[in-house]
N, C-alpha and C positions, 0 to 999 in steps of 0.2 A: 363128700356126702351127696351134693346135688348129683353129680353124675351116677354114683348108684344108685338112689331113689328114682332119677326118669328110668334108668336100664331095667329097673327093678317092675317098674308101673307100665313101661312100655311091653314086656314080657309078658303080664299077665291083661296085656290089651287094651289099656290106658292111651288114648292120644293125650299127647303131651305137650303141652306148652311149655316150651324150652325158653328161661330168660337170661340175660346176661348184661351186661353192660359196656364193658370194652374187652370181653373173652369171646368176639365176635366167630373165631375161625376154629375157637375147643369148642364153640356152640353148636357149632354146624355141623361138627366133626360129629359129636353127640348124636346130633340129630340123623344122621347117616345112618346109627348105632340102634334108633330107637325107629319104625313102621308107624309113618302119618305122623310126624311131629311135625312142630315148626318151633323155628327160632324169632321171638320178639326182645328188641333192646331197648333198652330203657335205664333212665338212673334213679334208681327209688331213693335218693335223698331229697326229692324235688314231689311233691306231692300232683302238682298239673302231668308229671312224665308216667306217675302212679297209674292215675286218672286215664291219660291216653291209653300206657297197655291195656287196661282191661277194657276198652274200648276198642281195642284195634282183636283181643284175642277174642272177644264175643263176638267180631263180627266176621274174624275170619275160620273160625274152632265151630258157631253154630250155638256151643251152650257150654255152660261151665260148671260141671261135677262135682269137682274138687279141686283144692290149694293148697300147695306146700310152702309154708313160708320161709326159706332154707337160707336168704342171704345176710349174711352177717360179718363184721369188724371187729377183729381184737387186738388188745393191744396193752401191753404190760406198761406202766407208768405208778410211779411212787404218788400216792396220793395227796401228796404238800404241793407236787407238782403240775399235777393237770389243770392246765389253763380253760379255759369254755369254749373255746376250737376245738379242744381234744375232746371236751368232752359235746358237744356237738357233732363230731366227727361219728362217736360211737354212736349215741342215740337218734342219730340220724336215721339210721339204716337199722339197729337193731329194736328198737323199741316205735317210733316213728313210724318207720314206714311199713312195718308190721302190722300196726292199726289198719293203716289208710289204705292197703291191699285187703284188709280182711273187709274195710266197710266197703270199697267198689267190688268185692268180690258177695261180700250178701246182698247188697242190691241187685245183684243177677240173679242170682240163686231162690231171696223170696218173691222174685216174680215168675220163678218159675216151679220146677219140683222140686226146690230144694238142694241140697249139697252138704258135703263136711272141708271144714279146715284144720287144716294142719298145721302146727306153729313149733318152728325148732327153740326152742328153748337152749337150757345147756345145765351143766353139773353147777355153774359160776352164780346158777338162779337160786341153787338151793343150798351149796354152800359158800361161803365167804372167802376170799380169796385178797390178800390184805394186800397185794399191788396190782390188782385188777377192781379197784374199786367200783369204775367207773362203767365195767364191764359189766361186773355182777348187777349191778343198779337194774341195768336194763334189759336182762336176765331176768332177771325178777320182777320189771316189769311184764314183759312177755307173759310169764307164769299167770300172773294175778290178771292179765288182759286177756288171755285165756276162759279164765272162768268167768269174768264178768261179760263176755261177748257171748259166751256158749246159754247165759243165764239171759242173755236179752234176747237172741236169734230162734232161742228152743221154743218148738220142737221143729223147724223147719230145716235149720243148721244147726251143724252138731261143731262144736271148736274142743281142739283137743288139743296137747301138745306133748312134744317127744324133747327129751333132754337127755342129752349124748354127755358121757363122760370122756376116757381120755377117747380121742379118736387121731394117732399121728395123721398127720398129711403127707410126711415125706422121709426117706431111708431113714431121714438121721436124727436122733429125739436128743432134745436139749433134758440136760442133768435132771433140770424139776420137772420135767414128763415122765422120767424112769423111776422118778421120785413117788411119782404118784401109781404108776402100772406097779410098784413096788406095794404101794397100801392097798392096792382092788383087790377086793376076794379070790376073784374069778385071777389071778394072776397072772393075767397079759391086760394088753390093748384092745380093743373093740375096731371094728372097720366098719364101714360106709355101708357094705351090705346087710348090717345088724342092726343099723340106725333104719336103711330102707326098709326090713320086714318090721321096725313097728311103725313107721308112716305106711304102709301096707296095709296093717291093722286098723289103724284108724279108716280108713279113705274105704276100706270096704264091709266096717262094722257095723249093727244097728244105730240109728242115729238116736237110741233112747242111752247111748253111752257119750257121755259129751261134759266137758269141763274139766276132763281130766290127764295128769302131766304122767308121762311113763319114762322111768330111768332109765336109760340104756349103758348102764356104766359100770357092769361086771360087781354089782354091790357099792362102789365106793362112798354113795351115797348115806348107806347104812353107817359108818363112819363117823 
């Protein structure tokens, strides 16, 4: 999904701050893909490494538009089981460090003209998912941090979020993915460049549209 949504924002003339962590060499490659990008690394489980990118991308980018907050951990675990590694493991990165980019990312933005964010949320946010407990948790944090961020930054930042339903990553889909492109309305899968036209939406809407989550998941949500 990240690599669609830069391909997608680079196209329509977005420089782009490309991040990554240790997919330093698909970053680059990306970047190749995408006119005036750069690639910035960093480990957003660590809130000082948060801290420096947006310090290092304000000072080499000039100014900061907008944010897609697209990185995220999943991970299927019987919920009698998940120890507080596991489950730090997840909310580390998807609830955590989704804050703490969104607030060094408003501190630039209301010093300056302003901006929107984007927060990937997921289908796990809104419905329940009985051995993804740990997942959906901070799912559904994201959601609700969403509206409570777009309620304190407005009208300057607008925070919105996109919640992707199924979206395979690769040829081969395990049984409960077919499972579920089996219940979607819409009767397939969704791909990265459906999740990228509504981060699209957001990032180029009026910012009097803001706190609000958009499904991107062929109906399943309806469900």
């Amino acid at each position: 999904m990240g690599r669609a949504i830069a391909r997608r924002l680079a196209g329509e003339g977005w420089r782009v701050a490309i991040h990554c962590q240790t997919s330093v060499a698909e970053a680059r490659a990306l970047a190749e893909e995408c006119p005036g990008s750069l690639v910035f690394q960093a480990d957003l489980s660590r809130v000082p490494e948060i801290t420096r990118l947006y310090s290092e991308v304000h000072s080499r980018m000039g100014r900061l538009d907008g944010v897609v907050n697209n990185a995220a951990r999943f991970t299927r675990i019987d919920p009698l089981e998940i120890t507080e590694d596991q489950w730090d493991e997840i909310h580390d990165v998807n609830l955590k460090a989704v804050f703490f980019s969104c607030q060094q990312a408003a501190r630039i933005m209301l010093a300056a003209e302003g901006g929107r964010i984007v927060n990937i949320s997921s289908l796990g946010g809104l419905k329940a998912w009985g051995s993804h407990a740990h997942y959906c948790a901070s799912k559904a944090g994201v959601i609700h941090l969403t509206r409570a961020l777009a309620a304190a930054w407005a009208p300057s930042v607008s925070v919105n979020s996109v919640a992707p339903g199924v979206i395979p990553f690769g040829a081969e889909e395990e049984q409960s993915v077919s499972r579920l492109i089996q219940a979607t309305p819409a009767r397939r899968a969704g791909t990265g460049e459906e999740v990228a036209e509504a981060v699209s939406y957001f990032l180029n809407a009026t910012r009097f549209i803001t706190g609000q989550v958009l499904a991107v998941d062929g109906g399943l949500s309806l469900k």
